[in-house]
N, C-alpha and C positions, 0 to 999 in steps of 0.2 A: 848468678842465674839470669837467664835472660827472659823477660815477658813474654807470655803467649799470645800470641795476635787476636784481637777480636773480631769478633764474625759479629754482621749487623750491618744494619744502613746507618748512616749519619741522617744528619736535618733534613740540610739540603737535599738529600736523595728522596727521603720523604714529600719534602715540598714540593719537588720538581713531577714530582707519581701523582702527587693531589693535585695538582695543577692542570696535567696531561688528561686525567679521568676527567674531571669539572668541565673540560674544554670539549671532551666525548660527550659527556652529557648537555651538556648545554644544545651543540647540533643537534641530537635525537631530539632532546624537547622541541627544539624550533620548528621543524622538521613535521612532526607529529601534529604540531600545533596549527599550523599553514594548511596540514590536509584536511585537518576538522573544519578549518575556516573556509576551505575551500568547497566540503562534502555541506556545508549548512550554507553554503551560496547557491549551489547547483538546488539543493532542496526547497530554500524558499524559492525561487525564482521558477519554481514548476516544473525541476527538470525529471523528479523521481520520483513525486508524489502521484500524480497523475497514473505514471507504472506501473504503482502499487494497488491503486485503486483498481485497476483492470485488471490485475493477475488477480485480485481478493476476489470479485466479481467471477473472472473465469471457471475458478477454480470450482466454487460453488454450482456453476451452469455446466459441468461439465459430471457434475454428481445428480442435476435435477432429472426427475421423472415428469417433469411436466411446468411450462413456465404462461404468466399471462403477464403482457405489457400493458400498464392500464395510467392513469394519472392524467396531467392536463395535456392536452395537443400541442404540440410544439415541433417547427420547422426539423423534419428528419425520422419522428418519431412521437414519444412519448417522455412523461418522465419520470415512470415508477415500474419495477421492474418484481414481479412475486418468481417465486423457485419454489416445486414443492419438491423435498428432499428424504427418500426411503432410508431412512440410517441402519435399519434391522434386517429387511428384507429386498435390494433395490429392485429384484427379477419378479418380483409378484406385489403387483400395485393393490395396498390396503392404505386408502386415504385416511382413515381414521389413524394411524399410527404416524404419520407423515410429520416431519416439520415444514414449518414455512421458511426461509430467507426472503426478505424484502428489501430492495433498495431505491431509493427515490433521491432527485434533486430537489435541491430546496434552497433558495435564496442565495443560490452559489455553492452551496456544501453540498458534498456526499451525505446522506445519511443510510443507515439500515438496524434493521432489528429482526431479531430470531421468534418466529411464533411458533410455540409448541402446541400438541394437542391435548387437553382438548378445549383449549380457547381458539377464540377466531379468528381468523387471518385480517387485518385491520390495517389501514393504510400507515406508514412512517410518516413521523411528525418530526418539528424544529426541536423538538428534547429529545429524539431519540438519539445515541451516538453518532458520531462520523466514522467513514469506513478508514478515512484517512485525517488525521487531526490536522488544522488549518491548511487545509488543503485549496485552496481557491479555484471557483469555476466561473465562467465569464455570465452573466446574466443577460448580456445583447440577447434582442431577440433575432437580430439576424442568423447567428451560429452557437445554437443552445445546447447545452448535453442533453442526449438523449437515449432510449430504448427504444430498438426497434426488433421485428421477427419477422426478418426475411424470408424465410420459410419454415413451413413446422419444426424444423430442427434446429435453425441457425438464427444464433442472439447477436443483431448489431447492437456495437457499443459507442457512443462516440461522446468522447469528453473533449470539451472544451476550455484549457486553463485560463486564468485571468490574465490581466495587461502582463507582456513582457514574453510572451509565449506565442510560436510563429503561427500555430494550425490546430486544426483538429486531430485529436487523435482517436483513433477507429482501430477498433478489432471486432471479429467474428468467434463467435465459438460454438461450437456444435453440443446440442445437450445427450446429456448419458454417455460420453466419451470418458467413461471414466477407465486408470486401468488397474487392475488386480494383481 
């Protein structure tokens, strides 16, 4: 009688399989790893955070019913910004129901905090959060971030990042542009 041939891999065929996947994974990892190191270079160095801080800001001024720019004078504007914001009813103004959004610069950081009613609108302080965590803003007094109100409708925004970042960065946003 003769043996029936076996079906299966040998060693070798196995080793050479683990070998081949190990060297696939290996690329993906390094791969992966280079674009994190890449995406947290672009971050701290001011490239995303700054964008984030103005779209979080936006988004909110584009819901408010009514905004006042108030805080210290500073070359371009101000630097504290209130939003009062209808979350129940936006088309029929009842202040009493309203929250606040407030945003202010402070010692280089974004800050903001939410006031509901029926406490009072109270200026942002150094414990209140950052809109954006270690987010750095330049303190020169020549080119400060600020709030300004171009006109009854329209919020300047302009941030200023810290050392390492070429300019100012400015946007406009038009309040109650919100869409449904």
């Amino acid at each position: 009688m003769r043996p029936q041939p076996q079906s299966g891999m040998t060693l070798v065929e196995l080793l050479i399989a683990g070998l081949l996947l190990g060297g696939i994974f290996l690329a993906v990892t390094s791969v992966h790893i280079s674009s994190l190191k890449l995406l947290t270079g672009q971050t701290n160095a001011g490239g995303l955070d700054p964008l984030l801080a103005l779209e979080h800001i936006s988004r909110n001024v584009t819901l408010a019913n009514e905004v006042i720019v108030d805080g210290v004078v500073v070359t371009g504007g101000r630097t504290q910004l209130k939003l009062r914001i209808d979350p129940v009813d936006p088309g029929t103004p009842n202040p009493a129901n309203d929250n606040w959004i407030v945003y202010r610069f402070i010692n280089g950081a974004l800050r903001w905090k939410t006031v509901t009613p029926p406490t009072a609108v109270t200026d942002v302080g150094a414990g209140d959060p950052e809109v954006v965590p270690r987010l750095a803003l330049s303190t020169a007094a020549a080119n400060p971030s600020s709030f300004n109100l171009t006109s009854p409708n329209v919020v300047e925004i302009d941030v200023t990042p810290a050392a390492g970042s070429e300019s100012v960065i400015t946007t406009r946003v038009m309040l109650g542009q919100r869409s449904r």
